[in-house]
C-alpha positions in Angstrom: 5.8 -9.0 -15.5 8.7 -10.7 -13.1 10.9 -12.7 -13.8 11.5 -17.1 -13.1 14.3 -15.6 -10.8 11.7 -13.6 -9.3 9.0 -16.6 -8.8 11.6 -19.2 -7.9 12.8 -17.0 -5.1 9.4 -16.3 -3.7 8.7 -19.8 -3.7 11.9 -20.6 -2.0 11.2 -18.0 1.0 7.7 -19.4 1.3 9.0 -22.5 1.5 11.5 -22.1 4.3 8.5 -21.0 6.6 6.7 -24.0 5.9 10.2 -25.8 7.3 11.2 -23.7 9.9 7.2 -23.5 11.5 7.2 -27.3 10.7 3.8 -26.7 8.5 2.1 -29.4 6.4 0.4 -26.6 4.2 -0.2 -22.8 4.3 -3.5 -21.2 3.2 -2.9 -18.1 1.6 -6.2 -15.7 1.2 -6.7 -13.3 -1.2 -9.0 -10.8 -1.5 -10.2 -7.9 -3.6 -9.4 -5.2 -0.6 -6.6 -3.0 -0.8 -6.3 -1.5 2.7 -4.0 -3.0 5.3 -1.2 -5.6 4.6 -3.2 -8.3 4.9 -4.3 -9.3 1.5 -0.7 -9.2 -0.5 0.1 -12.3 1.6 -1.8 -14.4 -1.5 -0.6 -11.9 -4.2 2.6 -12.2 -3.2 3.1 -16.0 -3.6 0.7 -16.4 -6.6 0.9 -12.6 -8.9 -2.6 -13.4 -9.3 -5.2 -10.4 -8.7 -8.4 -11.4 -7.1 -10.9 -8.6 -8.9 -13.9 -10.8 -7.6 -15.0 -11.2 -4.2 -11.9 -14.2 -2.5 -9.6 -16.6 -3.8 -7.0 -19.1 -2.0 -4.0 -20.9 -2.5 -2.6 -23.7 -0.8 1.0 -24.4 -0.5 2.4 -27.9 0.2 6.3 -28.8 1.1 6.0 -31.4 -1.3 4.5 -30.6 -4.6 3.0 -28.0 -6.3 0.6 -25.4 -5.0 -3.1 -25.2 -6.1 -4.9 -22.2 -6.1 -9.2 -22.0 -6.0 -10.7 -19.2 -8.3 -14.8 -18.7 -8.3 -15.1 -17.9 -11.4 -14.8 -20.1 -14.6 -13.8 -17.0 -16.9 -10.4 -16.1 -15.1 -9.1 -19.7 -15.4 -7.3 -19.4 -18.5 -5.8 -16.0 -17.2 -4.3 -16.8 -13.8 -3.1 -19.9 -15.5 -1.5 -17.9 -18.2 -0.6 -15.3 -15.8 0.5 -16.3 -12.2 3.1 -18.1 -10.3 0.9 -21.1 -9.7 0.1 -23.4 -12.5 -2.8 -26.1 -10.9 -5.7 -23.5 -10.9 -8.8 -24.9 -10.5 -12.5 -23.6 -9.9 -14.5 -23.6 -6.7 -18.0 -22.6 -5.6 -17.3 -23.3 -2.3 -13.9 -22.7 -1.4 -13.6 -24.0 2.2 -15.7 -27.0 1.2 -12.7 -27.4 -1.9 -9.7 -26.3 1.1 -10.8 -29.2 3.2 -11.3 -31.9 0.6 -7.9 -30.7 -0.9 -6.2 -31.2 2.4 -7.5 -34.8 3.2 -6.7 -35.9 -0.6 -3.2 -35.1 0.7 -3.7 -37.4 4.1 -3.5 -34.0 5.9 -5.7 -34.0 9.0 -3.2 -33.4 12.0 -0.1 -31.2 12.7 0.1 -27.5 11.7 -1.3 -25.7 9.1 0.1 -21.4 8.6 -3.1 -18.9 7.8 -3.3 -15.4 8.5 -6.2 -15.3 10.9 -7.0 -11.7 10.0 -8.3 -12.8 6.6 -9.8 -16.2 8.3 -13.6 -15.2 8.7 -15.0 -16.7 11.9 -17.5 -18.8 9.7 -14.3 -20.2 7.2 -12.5 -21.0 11.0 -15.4 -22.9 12.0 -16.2 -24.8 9.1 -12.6 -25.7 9.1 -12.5 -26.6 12.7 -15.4 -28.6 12.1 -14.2 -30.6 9.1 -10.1 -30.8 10.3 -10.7 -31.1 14.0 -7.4 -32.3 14.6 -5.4 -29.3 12.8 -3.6 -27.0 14.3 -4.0 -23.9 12.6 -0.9 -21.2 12.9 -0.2 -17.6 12.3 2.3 -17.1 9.3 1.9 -13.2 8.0 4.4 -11.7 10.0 7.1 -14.3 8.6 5.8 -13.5 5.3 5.6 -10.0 6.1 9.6 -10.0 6.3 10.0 -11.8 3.0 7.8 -9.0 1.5 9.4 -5.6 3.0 12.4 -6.7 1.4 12.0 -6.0 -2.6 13.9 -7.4 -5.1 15.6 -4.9 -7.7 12.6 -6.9 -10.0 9.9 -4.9 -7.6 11.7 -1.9 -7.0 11.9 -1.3 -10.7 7.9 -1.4 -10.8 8.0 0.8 -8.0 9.7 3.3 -9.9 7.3 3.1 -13.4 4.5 3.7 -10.4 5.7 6.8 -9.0 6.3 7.9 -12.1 3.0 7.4 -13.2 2.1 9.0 -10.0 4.3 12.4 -10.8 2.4 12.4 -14.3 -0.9 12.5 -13.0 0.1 15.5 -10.8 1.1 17.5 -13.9 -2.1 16.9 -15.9 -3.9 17.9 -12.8 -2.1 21.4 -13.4 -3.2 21.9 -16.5 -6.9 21.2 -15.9 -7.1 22.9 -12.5 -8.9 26.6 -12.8 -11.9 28.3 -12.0 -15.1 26.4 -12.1 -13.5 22.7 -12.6 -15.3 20.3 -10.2 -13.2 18.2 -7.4 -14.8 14.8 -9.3 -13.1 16.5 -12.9 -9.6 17.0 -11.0 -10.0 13.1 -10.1 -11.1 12.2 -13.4 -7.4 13.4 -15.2 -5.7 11.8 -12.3 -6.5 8.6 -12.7 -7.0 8.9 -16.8 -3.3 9.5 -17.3 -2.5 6.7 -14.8 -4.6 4.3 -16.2 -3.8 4.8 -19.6 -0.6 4.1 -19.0 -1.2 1.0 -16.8 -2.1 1.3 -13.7 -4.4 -1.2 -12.5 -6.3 0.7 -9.7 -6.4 4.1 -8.5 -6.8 5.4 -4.6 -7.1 9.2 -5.1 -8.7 11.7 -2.2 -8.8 15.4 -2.7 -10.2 18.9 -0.7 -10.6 22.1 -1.7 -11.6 25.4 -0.4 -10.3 28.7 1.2 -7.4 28.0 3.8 -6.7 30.2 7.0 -5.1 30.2 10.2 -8.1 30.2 12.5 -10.6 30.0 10.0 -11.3 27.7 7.5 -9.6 24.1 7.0 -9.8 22.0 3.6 -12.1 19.5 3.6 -10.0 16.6 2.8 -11.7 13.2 1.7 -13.6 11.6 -1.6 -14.0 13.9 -4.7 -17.3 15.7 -4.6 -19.2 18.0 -6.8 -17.8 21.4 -5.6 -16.3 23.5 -8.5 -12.6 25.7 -7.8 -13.2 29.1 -7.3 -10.2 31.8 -7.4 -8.3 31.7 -3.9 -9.4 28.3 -3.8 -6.3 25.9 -2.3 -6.1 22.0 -3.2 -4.7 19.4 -1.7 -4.6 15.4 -3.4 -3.4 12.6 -2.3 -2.4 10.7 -5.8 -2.1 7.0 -5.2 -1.9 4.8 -8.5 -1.2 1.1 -7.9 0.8 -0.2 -11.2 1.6 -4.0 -11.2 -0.2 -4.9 -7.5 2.2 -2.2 -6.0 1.5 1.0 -4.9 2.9 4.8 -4.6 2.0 7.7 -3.3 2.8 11.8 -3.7 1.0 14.3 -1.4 0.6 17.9 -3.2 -1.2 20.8 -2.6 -1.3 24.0 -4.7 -2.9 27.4 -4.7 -5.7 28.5 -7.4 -4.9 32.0 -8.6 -3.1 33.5 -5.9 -0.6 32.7 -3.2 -2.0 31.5 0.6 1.1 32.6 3.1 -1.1 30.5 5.8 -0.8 27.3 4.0 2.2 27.8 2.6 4.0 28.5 6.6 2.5 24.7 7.0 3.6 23.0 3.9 7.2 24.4 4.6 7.1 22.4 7.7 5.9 19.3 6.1 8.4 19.7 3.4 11.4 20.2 6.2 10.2 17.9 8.8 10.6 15.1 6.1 14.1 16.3 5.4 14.9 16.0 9.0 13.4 12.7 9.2 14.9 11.5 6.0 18.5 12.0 8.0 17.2 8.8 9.9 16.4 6.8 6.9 18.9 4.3 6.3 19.0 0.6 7.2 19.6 -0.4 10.4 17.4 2.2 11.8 14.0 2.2 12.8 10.6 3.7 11.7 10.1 5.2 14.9 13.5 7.0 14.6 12.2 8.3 11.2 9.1 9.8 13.2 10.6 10.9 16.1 12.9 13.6 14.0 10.5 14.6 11.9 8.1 15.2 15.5 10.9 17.1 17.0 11.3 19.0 14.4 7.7 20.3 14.2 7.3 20.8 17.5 10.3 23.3 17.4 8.9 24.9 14.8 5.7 25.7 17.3 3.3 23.2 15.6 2.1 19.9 16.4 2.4 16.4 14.1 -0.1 14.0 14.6 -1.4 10.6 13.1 -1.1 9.5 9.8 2.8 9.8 9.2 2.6 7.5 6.2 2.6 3.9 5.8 4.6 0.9 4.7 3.8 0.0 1.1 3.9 -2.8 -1.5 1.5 -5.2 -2.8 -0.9 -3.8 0.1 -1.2 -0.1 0.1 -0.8 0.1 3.8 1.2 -2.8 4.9 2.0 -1.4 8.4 1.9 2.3 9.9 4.8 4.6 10.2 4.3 5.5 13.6 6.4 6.3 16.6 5.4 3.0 17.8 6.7 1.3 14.9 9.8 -0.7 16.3 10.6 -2.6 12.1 14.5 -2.0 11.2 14.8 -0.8 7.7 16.3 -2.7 5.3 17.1 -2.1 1.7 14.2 -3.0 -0.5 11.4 -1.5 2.1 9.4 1.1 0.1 8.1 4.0 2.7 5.5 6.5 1.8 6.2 9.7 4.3 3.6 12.1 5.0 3.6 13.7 8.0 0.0 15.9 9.0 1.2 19.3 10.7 -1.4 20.9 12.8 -1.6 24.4 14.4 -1.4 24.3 18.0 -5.0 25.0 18.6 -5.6 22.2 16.3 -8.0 23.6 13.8 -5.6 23.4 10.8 -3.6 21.1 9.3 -2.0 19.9 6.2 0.5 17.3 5.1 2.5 16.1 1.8 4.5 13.4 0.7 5.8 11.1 -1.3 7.3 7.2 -1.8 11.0 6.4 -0.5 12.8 3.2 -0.9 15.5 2.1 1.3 19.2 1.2 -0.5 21.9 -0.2 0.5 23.5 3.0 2.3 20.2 5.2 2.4 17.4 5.5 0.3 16.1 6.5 -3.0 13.1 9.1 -3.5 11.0 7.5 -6.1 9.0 10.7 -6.9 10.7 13.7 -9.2 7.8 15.9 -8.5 9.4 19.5 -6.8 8.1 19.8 -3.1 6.9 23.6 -3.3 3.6 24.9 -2.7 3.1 26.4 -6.3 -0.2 28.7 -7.6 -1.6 27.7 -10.8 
């Protein structure tokens, strides 16, 4: 998938941390999660995808890294596969960890680990077995390697969103009357993972929509069939080489809904406003704050989630108007803003991935933002 540019220059940031933090070693964790940015840490430095409960990798300033797997059966694959060649098995990975360290003559100084991932049982058994280590928060260092993508990464970016865009249109052609929310889900993720993605995050509601009456019911894909008058909205999420887009689309089932429609324009122009705030140098919260004012203005109200900072972790941070991270080129963005009535009993939101260039940013998504009937 990438390149010995691309692996050579991971390895070199990595490796500046472990100088400038003065570290003997850095434990990466990985993990088969795909929530907040805390896992990619590990994927990152190793392009190895843990599919089974955890795996680690230990990074030396000295020599190579080895990474612990706990199964027998991927072996061969991550060896094939990742950035790290010395992969070995383990059936008790702290156990493994601590031995590894002390074959090393490393049982003082400072050791970088992201304590989010380090479970209070690994800390203690470390603790107990490496008394005298120091153990050191490293993620946000690695966090600012990661944000900014190589042209490598931005490229698979691209085939993602793509794939993302195509799943929307074969949702079109199977949504009518009497296909279920679970069926809708079904074509998503088929014509994503056909094409190969690895993983799919999809949610979806549907139902009738009206100002002061009902709201979607946005979440997992259930049984309910589409009726006529019926209004969707999916979230369409496929993650294509460890990296993930997103797009944000609702439509309308045999006739128009002006109710949801006045909300989606919103959406659709709040983003626009924000979007004259995306460039580098900026911040996130700058991004937020226009698209806010904007809503507001238009007599509705925008609140939580705005979107989210994405990459090897689907949500590596929040875009939030608390959010003080300067964009940089490389930083891919997914931006969807939720748009409220004032009275707060409807909402909606769309969306899709941006990356940040050199003098702007690129939309990764070619999907059309109008609120189309089908």
């Amino acid at each position: 998938m990438f390149s010995k540019n691309e692996k050579e220059a991971r390895h070199r940031a990595i490796q500046q941390i472990l100088k400038d933090e003065n570290l003997k070693a850095l434990l990466l964790i990985g993990d088969t999660n795909n929530g907040f940015g805390f896992c990619g840490d590990f994927r990152y430095f190793t392009n190895n995808r843990t599919i089974h409960y955890r795996e680690v990798v230990l990074v030396f300033p000295d020599c190579n890294a080895v990474l612990f797997t706990t199964t027998t059966r991927k072996l061969s694959a991550i060896e094939a596969r990742s950035f790290v060649r010395d992969c070995r098995f383990s059936d008790d990975l702290v156990a493994d960890v601590t031995k590894l360290l002390k074959e090393h003559g490393i049982s003082s100084g400072r050791i970088g680990v992201n304590f989010e991932m380090l479970s209070a049982a690994w800390q203690t058994r470390l603790k107990n077995g490496l008394p005298e280590i120091e153990w050191v928060e490293t993620h946000e260092r690695i966090m600012q390697i990661r944000n900014m993508h190589s042209q490598e990464e931005a490229d698979i970016f691209r085939k993602g969103a793509a794939l993302g865009d195509g799943s929307f249109e074969a949702a079109l052609k199977l949504i009518c009357q009497g296909v279920t929310e679970y069926e809708i889900v079904a074509e998503i993720e088929h014509f994503s993972r056909a094409r190969g993605a690895e993983e799919h995050f999809t949610l979806i509601g549907s139902g009738k929509f009206s100002f002061g009456g009902d709201n979607i019911i946005f979440y997992y894909p259930s049984h309910r069939r589409i009726e006529i008058g019926d209004s969707l909205l999916m979230e369409i999420t496929p993650r294509y080489e460890g990296y993930w887009t997103q797009l944000v689309r609702a439509v309308n089932v045999g006739q128009p809904n002006t109710d949801l429609e006045k909300l989606q324009k919103v959406c659709r122009d709040a983003i626009r406003k924000g979007l004259e705030q995306f460039k580098p140098g900026k911040k996130v919260k700058d991004v937020v704050l226009a698209m806010e004012s904007y809503v507001v203005g238009c007599g509705y109200v925008m609140k939580p989630p705005f979107g989210h900072i994405s990459g090897v972790d689907l949500l590596e941070t929040r875009v939030s108007p608390q959010n003080e991270m300067l964009l940089s080129p490389g930083t891919s963005v997914i931006i969807h803003p939720t748009v409220f009535t004032r009275d707060g009993k409807n909402w909606s939101f769309c969306g899709e991935t941006y990356l940040v260039t050199q003098d702007g940013y690129e939309r990764l998504h070619r999907t059309r933002d109008e609120l189309i009937t089908v």
